[in-house]
N, CA, C and O of each residue as an XYZ file, in Angstrom:
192
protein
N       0.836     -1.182      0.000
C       0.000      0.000      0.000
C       0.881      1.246      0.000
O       1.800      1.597      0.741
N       0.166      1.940     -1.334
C       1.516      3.365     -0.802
C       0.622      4.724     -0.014
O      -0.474      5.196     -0.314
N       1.417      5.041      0.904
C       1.483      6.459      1.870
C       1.150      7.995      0.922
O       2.006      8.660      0.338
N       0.057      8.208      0.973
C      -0.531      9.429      0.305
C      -0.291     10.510      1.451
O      -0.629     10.586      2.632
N       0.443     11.313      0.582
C       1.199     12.745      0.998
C       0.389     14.062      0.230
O       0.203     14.254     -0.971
N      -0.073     15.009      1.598
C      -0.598     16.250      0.918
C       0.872     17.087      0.807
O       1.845     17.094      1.560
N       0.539     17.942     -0.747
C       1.645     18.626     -1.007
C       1.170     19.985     -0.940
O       0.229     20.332     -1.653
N       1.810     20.891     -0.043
C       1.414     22.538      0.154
C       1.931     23.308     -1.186
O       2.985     23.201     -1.814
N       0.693     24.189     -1.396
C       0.943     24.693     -2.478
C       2.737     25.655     -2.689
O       3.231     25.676     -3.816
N       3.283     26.160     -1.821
C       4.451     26.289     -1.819
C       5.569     25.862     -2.666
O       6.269     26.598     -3.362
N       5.680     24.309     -2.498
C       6.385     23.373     -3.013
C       6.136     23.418     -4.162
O       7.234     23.438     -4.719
N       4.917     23.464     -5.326
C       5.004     23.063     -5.741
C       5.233     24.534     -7.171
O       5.509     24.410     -8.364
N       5.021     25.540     -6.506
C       5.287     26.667     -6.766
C       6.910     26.534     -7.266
O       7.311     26.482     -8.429
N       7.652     26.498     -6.109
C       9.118     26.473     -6.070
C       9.415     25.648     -7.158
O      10.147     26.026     -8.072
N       8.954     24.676     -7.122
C       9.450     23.624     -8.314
C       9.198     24.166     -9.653
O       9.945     23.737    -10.533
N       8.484     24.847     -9.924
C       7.964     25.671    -11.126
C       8.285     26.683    -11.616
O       8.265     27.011    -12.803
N       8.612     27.256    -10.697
C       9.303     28.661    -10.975
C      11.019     28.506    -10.350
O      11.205     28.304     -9.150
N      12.241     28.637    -11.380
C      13.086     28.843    -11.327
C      13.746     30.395    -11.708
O      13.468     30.913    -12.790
N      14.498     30.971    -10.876
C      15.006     31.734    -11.337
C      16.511     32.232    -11.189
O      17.211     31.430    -10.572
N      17.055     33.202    -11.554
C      18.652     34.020    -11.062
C      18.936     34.084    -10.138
O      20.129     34.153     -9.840
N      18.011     34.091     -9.293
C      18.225     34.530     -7.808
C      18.929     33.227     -7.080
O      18.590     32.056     -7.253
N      19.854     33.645     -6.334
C      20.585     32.261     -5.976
C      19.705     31.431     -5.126
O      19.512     30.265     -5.471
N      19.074     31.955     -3.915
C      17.746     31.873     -2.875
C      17.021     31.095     -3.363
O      17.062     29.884     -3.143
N      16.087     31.772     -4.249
C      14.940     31.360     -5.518
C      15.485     29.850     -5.743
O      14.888     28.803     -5.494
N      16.811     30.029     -6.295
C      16.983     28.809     -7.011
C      17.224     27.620     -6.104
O      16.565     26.591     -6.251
N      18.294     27.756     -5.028
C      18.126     26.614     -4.357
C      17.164     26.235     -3.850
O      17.135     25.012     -3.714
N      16.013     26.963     -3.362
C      14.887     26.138     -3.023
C      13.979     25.383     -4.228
O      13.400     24.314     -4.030
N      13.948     26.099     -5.484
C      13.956     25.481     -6.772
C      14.386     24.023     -6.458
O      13.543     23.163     -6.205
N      15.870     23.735     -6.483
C      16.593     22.459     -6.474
C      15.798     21.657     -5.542
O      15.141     20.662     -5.850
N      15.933     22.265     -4.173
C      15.191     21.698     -2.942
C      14.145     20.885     -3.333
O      14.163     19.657     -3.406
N      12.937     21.883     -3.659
C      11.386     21.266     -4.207
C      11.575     20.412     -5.094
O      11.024     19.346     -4.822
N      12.541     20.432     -6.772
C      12.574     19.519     -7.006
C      13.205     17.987     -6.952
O      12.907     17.031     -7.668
N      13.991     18.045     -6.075
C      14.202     17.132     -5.463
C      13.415     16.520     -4.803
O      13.379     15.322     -5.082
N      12.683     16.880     -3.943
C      12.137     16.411     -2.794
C      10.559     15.585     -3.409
O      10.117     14.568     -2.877
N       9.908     16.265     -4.580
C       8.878     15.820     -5.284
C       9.335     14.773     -6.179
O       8.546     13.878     -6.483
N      10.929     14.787     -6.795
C      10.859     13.442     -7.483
C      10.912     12.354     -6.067
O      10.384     11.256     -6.241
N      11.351     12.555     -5.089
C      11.405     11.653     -3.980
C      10.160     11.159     -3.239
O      10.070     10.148     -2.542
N       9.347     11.938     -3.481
C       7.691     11.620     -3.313
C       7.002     10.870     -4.250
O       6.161     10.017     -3.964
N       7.366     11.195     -5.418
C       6.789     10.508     -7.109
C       7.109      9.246     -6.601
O       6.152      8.494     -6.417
N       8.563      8.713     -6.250
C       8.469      7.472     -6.727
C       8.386      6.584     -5.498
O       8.617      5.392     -5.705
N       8.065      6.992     -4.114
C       7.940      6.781     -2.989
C       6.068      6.649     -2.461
O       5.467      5.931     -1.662
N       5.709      7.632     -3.300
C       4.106      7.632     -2.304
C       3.453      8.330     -3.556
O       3.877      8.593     -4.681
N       2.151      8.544     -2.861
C       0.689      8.985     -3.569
C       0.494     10.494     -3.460
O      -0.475     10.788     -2.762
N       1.228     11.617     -4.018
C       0.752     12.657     -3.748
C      -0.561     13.198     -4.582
O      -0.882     13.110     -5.768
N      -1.303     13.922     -3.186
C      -2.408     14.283     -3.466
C      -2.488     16.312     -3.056
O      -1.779     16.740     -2.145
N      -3.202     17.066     -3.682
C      -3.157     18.340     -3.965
C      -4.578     18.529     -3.466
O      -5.451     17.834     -3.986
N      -4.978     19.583     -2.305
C      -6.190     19.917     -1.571
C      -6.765     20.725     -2.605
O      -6.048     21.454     -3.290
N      -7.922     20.655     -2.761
C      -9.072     21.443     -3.909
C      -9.336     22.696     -3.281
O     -10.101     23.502     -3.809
């Protein structure tokens, strides 16, 4: 059975928007990291 994870809209922001900003960007890296680690780990689900 896989573990369904709510994802805050934040995250998924960050992952989407990259930019110049060094800040910006490492959390960029951060989010996407952390969502391919969810993809292939669990069930993410997004609140309506």
């Amino acid at each position: 059975m896989t573990d369904k994870v709510f994802i805050d809209t934040n995250i998924w922001v960050y992952a989407c928007l990259d930019t110049d900003n060094t800040q910006s960007h490492n959390k960029h890296l951060k989010a996407v990291e952390y969502l391919q680690r969810l993809y292939r780990d669990t069930e993410m689900i997004i609140s309506t």
